[in-house]
N, C-alpha and C positions, 0 to 999 in steps of 0.2 A: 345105815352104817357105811363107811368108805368101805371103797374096793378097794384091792390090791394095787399098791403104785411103788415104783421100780424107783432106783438110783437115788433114792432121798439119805442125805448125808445122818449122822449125828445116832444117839443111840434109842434104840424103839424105846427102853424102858422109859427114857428122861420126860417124856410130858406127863406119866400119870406120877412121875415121883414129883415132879412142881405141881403137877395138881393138890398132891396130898398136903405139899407146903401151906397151898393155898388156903386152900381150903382148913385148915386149921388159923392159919395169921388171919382170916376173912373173920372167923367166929362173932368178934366183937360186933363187927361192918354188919352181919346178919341179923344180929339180934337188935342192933338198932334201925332196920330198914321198916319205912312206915309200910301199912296196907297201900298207899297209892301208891309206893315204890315200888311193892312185889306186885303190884298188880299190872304197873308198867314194863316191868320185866318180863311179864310174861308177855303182852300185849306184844314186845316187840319181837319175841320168840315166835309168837303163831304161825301159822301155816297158811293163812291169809293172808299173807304179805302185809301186816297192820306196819310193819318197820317201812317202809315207804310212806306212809303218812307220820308217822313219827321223826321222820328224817327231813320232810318237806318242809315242818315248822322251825327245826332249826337250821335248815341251810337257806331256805326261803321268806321265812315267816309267815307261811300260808298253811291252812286246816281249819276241821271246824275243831268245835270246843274240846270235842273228845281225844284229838288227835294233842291240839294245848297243853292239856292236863293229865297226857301221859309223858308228852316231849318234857315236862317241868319237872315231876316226878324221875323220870329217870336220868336225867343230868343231875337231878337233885344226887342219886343212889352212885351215880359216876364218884363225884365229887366229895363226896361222905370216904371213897377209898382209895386205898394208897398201894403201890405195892413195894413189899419187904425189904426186897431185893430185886435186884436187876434181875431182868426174865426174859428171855428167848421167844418170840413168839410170831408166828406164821400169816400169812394173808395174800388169799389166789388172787388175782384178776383175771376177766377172761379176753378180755383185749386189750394188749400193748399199744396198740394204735389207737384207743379212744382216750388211754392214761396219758401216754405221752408222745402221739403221736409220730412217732416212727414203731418199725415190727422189730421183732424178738432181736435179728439180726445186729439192731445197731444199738443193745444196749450199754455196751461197753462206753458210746458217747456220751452219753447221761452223769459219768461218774462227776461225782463234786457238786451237782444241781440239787441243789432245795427245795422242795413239792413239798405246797401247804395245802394241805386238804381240811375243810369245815365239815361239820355235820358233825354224827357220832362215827364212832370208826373201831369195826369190829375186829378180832385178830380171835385165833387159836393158839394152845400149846402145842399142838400135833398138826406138824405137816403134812401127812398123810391127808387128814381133815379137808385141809384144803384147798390140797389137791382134788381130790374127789370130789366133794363137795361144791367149789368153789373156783375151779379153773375150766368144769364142762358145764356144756358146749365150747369150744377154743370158740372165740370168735374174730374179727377183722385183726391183724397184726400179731396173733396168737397170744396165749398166754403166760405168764406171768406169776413166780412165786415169791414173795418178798419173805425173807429172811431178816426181821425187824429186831434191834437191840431197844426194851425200853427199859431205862436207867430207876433205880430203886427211888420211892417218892411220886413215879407218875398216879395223876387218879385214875384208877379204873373200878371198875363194876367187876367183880368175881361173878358173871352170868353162870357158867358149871352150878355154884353152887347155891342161888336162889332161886333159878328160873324151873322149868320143866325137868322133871327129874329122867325122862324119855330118851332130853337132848344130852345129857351127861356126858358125853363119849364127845361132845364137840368140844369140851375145855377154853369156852369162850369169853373173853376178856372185851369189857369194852369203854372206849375211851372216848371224849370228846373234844373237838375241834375248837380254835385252828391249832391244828398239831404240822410241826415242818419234822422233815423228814427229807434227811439227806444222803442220797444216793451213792454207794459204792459201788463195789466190784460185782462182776455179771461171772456165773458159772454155767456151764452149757453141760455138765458132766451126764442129766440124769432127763428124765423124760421131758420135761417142765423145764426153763431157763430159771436160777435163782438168781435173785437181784438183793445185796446185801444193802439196808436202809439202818439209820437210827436215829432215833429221836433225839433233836437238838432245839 
């Protein structure tokens, strides 16, 4: 579970009440997900780092078979959903300087630039998540909170609500590349620098 993290904007209650949205508008998306889909869902959940080889074959086109035919399956289950409504949703990095190579300092100059990331591309409802989670270890150029708008209509995977019921608490949404993502305004108010992105 996350620790405790300081100066995060927005109201604690709001991610489990879009959870609860979710996961009711998901219903349908759930009951139609095959066995390879929930099986890939998990696969990419594990504690094994199996999402590293899941990720390889579609940004790379490299894996063996197993790694294949869980990459197919769950772009398959990506793509099967949609979301309701426009959603608020979160994503640590832990180096500004390997994303885009300047530190924390100069992200104010980024504003208006377009980052197209391939692969699958995971986000949270809960910043806190991601912070904790997903911002430590800080590493080269520091890290990084995006505060991401995605508009009603994108596909996503409701992970929260087919994957490991353990993970629950991470309210994980996940989407597939090439997604652009255009850069706004940089906040320095709270532990973590926020970088306000959305999806365009």
């Amino acid at each position: 579970m996350p620790s405790a993290t300081h100066g995060l904007p927005g109201d604690r209650a709001r991610p489990r009440r879009m959870a609860a949205l979710l996961d009711q508008a998901y219903q349908p998306w759930l009951a139609r997900l095959s066995d390879a889909e929930r099986a890939a869902i998990h696969a990419w959940q594990s504690l094994d780092r199996r999402y590293r080889s899941i990720q390889a074959v579609v940004r790379d086109g490299a894996g063996d078979d197993a790694a294949l035919a869980e990459a197919s399956a769950l772009a398959n289950a990506v793509l099967a959903g949609e979301l309701p409504q426009d959603v608020e949703a979160w994503r640590g990095i832990r180096s500004c300087q390997n994303v885009f190579g300047v530190g924390i300092n100069s992200l104010p100059t980024l504003r208006g630039e377009v980052l197209t990331l391939d692969g699958f591309f995971a986000v949270t409802l809960d910043p806190r998540v991601a912070v904790a989670e997903f911002t430590r270890p800080p590493l080269p150029g520091g890290p990084v909170l995006f505060r991401i708008r995605l508009p009603a209509g994108v596909h996503a995977a409701w992970i929260s609500l087919a994957g490991d019921s353990a993970l629950r608490y991470q309210r994980e949404l996940l989407l597939i590349g090439p997604i652009a993502l255009r850069i706004g305004a940089a906040s320095y108010a709270g532990e973590v620098p926020i970088l306000e992105v959305e999806v365009v």
